[in-house]
C-alpha positions in Angstrom: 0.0 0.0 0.0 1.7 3.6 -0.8 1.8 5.8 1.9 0.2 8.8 2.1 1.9 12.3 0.5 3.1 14.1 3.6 3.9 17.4 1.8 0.3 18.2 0.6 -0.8 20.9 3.6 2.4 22.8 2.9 1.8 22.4 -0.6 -1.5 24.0 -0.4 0.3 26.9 2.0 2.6 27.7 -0.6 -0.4 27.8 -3.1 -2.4 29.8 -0.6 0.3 32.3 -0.7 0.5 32.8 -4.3 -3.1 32.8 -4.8 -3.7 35.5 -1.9 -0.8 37.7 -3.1 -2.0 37.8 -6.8 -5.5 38.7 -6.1 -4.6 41.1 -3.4 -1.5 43.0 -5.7 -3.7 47.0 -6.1 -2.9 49.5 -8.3 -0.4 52.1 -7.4 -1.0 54.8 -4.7 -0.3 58.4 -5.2 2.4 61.0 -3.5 1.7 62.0 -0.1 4.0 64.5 2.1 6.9 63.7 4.0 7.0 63.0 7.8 10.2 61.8 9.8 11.1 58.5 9.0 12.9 56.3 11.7 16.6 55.3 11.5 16.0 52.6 14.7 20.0 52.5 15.5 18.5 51.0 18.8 16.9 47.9 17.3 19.7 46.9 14.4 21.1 44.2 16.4 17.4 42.9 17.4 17.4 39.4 16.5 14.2 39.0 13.9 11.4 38.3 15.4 10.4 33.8 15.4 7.7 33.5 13.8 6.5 30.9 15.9 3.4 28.9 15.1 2.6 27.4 18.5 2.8 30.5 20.9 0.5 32.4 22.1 0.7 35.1 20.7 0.0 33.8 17.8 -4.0 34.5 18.4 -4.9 30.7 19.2 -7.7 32.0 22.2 -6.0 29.9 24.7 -4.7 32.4 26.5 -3.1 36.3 27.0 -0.3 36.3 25.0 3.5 35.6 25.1 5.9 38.6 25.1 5.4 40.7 22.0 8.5 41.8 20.5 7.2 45.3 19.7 10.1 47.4 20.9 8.4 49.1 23.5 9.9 48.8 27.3 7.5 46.9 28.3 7.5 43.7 26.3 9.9 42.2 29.2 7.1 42.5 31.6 4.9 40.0 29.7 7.1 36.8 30.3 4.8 35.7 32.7 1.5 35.2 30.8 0.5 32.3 28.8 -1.4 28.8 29.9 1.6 28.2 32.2 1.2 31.3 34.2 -2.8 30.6 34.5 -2.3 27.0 36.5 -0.3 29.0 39.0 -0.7 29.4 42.5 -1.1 32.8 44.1 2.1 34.5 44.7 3.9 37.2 43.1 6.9 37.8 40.6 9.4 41.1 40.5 11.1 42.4 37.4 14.1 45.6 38.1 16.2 46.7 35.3 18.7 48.9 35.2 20.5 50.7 32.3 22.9 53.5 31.1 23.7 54.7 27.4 26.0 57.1 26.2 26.0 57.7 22.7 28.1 59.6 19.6 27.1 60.6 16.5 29.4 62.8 13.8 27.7 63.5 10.3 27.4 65.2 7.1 23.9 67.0 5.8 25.0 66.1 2.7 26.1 62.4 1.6 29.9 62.4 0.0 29.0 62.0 -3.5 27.3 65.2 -3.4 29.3 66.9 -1.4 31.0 68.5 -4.8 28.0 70.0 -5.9 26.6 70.9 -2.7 28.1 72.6 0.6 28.2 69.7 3.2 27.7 70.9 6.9 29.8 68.8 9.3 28.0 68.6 13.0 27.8 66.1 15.8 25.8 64.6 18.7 26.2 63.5 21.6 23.7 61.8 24.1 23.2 59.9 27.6 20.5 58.2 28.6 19.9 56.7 32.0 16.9 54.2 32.3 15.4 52.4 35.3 12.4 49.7 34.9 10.4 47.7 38.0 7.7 45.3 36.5 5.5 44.0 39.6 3.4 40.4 38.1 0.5 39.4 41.3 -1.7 36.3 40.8 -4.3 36.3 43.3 -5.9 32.8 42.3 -6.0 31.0 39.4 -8.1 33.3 37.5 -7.2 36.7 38.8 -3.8 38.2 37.7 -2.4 41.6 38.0 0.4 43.1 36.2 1.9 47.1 36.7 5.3 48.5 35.8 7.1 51.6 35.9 9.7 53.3 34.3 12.0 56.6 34.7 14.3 57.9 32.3 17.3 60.5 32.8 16.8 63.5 30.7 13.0 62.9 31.3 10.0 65.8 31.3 7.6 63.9 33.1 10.2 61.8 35.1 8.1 58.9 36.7 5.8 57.4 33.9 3.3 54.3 33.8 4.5 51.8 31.7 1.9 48.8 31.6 -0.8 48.2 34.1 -3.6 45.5 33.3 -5.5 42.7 35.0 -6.6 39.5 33.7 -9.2 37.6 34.9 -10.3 34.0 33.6 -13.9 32.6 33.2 -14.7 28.6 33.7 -11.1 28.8 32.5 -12.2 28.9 29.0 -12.7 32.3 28.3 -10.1 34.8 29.3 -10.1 39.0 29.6 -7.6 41.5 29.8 -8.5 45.0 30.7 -5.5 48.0 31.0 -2.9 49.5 29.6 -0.7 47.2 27.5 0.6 46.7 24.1 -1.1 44.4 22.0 0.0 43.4 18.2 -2.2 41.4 15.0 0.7 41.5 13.0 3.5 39.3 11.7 6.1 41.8 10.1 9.2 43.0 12.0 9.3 45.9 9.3 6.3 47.5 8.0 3.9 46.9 11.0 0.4 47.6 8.3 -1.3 44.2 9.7 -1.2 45.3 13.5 -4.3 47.4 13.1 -4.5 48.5 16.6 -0.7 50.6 16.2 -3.1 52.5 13.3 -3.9 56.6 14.1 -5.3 59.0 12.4 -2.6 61.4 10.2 -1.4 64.1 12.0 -1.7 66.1 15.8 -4.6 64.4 17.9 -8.0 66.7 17.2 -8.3 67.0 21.3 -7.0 65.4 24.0 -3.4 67.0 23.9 -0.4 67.0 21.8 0.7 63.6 21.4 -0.5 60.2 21.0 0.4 57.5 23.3 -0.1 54.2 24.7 -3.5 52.1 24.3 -6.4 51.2 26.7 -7.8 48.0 25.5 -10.6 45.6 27.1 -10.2 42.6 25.1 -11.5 38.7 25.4 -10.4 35.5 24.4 -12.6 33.2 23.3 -11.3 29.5 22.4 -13.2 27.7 19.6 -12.1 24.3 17.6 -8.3 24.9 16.3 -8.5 28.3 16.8 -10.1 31.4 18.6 -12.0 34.3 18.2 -10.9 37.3 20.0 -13.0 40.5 20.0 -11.7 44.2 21.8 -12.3 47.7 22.3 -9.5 50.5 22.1 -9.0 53.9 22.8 -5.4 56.2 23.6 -4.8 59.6 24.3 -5.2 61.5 21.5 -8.5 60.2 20.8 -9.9 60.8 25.0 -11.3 64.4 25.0 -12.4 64.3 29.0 -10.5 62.5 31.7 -12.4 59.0 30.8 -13.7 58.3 27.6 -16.6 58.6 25.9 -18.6 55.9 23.5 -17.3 57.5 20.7 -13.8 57.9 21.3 -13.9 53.8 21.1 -12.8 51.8 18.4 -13.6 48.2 17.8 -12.5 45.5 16.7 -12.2 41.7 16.6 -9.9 38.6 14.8 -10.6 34.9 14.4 -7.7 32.6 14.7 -7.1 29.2 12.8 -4.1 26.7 14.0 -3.3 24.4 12.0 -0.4 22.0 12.5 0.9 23.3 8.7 0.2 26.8 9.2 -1.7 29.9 11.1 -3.9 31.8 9.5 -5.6 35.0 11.1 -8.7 37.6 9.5 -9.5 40.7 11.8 -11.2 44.1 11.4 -10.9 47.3 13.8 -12.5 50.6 13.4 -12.4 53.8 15.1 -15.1 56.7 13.7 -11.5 58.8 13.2 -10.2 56.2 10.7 -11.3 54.8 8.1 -12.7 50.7 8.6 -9.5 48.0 8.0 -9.6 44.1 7.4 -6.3 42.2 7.8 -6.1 38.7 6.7 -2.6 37.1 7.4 -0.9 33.1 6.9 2.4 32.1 8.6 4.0 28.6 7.6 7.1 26.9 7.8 8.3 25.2 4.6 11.8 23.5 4.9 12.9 25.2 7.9 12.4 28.7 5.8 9.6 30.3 8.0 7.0 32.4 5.3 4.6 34.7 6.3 2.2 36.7 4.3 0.2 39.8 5.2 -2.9 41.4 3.1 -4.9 44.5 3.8 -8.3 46.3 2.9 -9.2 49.7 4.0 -12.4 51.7 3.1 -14.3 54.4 4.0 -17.7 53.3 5.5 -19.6 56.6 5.5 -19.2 57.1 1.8 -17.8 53.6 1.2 -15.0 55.2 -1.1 -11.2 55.9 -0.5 -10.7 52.3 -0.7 -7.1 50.9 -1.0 -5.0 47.5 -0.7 -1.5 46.3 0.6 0.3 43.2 0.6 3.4 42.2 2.7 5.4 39.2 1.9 8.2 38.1 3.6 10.8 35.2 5.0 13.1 34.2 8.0 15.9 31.7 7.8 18.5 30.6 9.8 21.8 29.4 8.4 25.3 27.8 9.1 23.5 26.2 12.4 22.1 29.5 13.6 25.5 31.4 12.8 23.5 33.8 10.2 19.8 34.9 10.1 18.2 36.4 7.5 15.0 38.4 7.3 13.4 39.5 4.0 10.5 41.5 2.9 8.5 42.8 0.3 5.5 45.3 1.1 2.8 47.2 -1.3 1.3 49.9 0.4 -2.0 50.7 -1.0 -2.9 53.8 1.3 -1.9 57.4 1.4 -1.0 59.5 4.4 -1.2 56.6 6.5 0.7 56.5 10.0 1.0 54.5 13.1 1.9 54.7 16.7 5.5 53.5 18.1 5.8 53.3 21.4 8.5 54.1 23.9 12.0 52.1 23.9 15.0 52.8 26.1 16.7 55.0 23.4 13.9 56.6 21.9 10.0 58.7 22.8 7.2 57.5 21.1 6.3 59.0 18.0 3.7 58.5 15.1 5.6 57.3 12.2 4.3 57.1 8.3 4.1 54.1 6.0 5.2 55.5 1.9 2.9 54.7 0.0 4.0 52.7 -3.3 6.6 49.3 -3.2 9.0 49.3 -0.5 11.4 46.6 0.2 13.3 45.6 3.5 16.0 43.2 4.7 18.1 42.3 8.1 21.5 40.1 8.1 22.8 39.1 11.4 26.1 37.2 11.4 27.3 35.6 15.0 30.7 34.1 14.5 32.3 32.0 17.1 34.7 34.3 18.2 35.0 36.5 21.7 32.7 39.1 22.9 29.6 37.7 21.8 30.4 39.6 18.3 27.2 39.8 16.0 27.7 41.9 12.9 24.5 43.4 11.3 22.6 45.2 8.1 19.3 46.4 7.9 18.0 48.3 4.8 14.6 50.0 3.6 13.7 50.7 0.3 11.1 53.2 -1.3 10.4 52.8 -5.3 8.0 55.9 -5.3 10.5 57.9 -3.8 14.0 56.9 -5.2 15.3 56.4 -2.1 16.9 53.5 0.0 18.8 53.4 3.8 21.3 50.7 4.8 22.6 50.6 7.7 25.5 48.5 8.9 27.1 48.1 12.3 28.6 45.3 14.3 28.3 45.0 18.5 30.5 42.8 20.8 30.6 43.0 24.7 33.9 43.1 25.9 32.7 43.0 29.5 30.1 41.8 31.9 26.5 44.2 31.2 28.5 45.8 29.1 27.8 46.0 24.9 29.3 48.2 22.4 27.3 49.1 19.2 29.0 50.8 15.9 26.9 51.4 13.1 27.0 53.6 9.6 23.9 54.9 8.6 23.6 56.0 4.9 20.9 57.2 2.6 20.8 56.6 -0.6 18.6 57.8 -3.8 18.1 61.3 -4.6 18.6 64.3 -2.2 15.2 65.5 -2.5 13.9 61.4 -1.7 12.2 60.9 1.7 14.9 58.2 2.8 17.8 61.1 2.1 16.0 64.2 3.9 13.4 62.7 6.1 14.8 60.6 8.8 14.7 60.3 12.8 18.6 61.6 12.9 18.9 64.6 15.5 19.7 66.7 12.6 18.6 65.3 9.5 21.6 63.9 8.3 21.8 61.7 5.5 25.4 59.8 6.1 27.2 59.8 9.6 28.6 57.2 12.1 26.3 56.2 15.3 28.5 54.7 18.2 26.6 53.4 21.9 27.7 52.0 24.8 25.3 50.2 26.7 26.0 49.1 30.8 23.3 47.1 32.0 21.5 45.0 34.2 18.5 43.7 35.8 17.0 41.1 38.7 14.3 38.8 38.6 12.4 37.1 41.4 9.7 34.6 41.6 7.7 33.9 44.2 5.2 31.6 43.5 
């Protein structure tokens, strides 16, 4: 008797994917102005993010999620959640961290090759940063958990700020809720964060409510069901609060359905807020001879006039190489929308912004390289890529630590393209600079404490 084909659910993944990105491929998008971009010196020795298709953050409904690696300073603090954490006894977990930058920067405002047609201004920059973190995790019972952490940075205006601070609760341990302040992400890509609808905001300053945008309030359930899960929330941020609570319609909605399959993991979601126009993700992930493939597509429309509708597509890989010695994360992304932005949230290095998506094909890649030599030495290249706008970063670097809590990072970070392209004139560097050299020291530390 022949055995059965083993190969046919990835088969039909890899199918899926072409299927999904020919149908979803739009038509281009047009211009749009030009916001600062980011440079993320901070994040270019991040390892790329495992696209893991058994965790929980995946979306499977069985549970809050795992640690989401969204750059903010408060994805440490979520180590503790998961089915594991749930079948706990009471007790209570600490979390200090402890850490100290100082930083460099000489550059040019114009890039070498130019610099014979154009005057080049030669400046610098130089920059400490001194950050503290205490992450407090308390499980009453089995189905009441409460989570709060705290930061304070040195130079800071507001000094002492709230970081995360949620509860959990868990009902006939099937269905589970999470009410707070917390990050929370639907999407797969390390680089072009489209699919995480909840990071979306309106373009430009918030209407009322301040200045500035920041950090979500969410009251979200999880709901398991068959393979899968359906989880269903409701968001809000400063920005869109007007009073000192919110109101009805300063909420947005939103909800995702969740399908696990042993072969792949497959999500389709919705959110809308009355400020933006209404989005629907749909998103696979699959692993396919130890290459892990993931696929993003998006819809966005207008549902009082049910016009200003648009599409994008994200495609991308992750593979590991030479038995983990080199990783390598590529991507593709179509973005369908104009004058779209989305929220980034604090990091160690770095306040939280909005930050635009160009509009048009974009490309990005990361290369990390850890030989087997001293220091823990990783060397490292990230690059972005804008066809609308002629314009492309890279930006290489290496980091070793010589000593204990202590890492040294080096990187170059060059535009290239023309000198009126966003990439080349619209960046997150102090002043604008187009080439220059970055250089941070890092001491650090931190204590953890469980005492369940």
């Amino acid at each position: 008797m022949t055995p059965p084909v083993q190969c046919r659910p990835r088969l039909f993944a890899a199918l899926l994917f072409l299927w999904v990105f020919v149908l979803w491929v739009p038509v281009p998008a047009a211009a749009q102005e030009e916001p600062p971009l980011d440079w993320d010196f901070d994040t270019l020795f991040d390892e790329p993010e495992e696209i893991s298709l058994n965790s929980p953050a995946g979306g499977s409904g069985n549970g809050p999620e795992a640690p989401e690696k969204d750059g903010s300073v408060s994805a440490a603090a979520e180590g503790n959640s998961g089915l594991a954490g749930l079948l706990r006894r009471s007790g209570f977990s600490l979390d200090l961290s402890y850490s100290a930058n100082g930083g460099f920067s000489p550059g040019w405002s114009e890039s070498p090759w130019f610099a014979g047609d154009y005057e080049s201004a030669y400046t610098n920059v130089l920059g400490v940063n001194l950050y503290s973190y205490l992450g407090m995790d308390v499980r009453v019972s089995e189905s009441f958990r409460a989570h709060s952490s705290i930061g304070f940075t040195i130079p800071e205006k507001s000094g002492f700020f709230l970081n995360d601070f949620y509860i959990d609760y868990t009902l006939f341990k099937q269905v589970f809720f999470r009410v707070g302040k917390f990050g929370h992400n639907w999407g797969i890509s390390p680089n072009f964060p489209a699919a995480n609808l909840l990071s979306r905001i309106p373009p430009g300053s918030p209407r009322h409510g301040g200045a500035d945008w920041g950090d979500p309030y969410i009251l979200k359930v999880d709901i398991p069901i068959g393979i899968g899960g359906l989880q269903l929330l409701t968001l809000t941020r400063p920005g869109f609060i007007q009073g000192s609570t919110p109101e009805f319609k300063e909420l947005g909605y939103g909800g995702k359905y969740n399908l696990a399959f042993t072969w792949a993991d497959i999500d389709v979601g919705m959110f809308y807020h009355q400020e933006m126009p209404l989005r629907g993700f749909a998103s696979i992930k699959t692993t396919i001879k130890d290459t892990e493939l993931y696929l993003e597509t998006l819809g966005v429309v207008q549902p009082k006039t049910w016009d200003g509708y648009g599409f994008s597509v994200n495609a991308g890989l992750v593979q590991d190489l030479f038995n983990d010695r080199v990783t390598v994360n590529a991507e593709i992304f179509w973005n369908g929308e104009d004058d779209a932005y989305y929220f980034k949230p604090k990091t160690e290095l770095d306040e939280a912004k909005s930050s635009p998506f160009i509009s048009g094909l974009n490309a990005a890649w990361n290369l990390v390289f850890r030989p087997p030599w001293i220091w823990d030495l990783r060397f490292a290249i990230t690059g972005r890529w804008a066809l609308d706008t002629n314009t492309a970063y890279i930006l290489p670097g290496l980091s070793f630590s010589p000593l204990s809590h202590l890492d040294v990072s080096l990187g170059f970070p060059i535009a290239l393209g023309g000198r009126e392209g966003r990439y080349y004139r619209s960046n997150a560097d102090k002043n604008g600079r187009p080439f220059g050299i970055a250089l941070l020291v890092n001491l650090h530390g931190s204590y953890y404490r469980d005492l369940y």
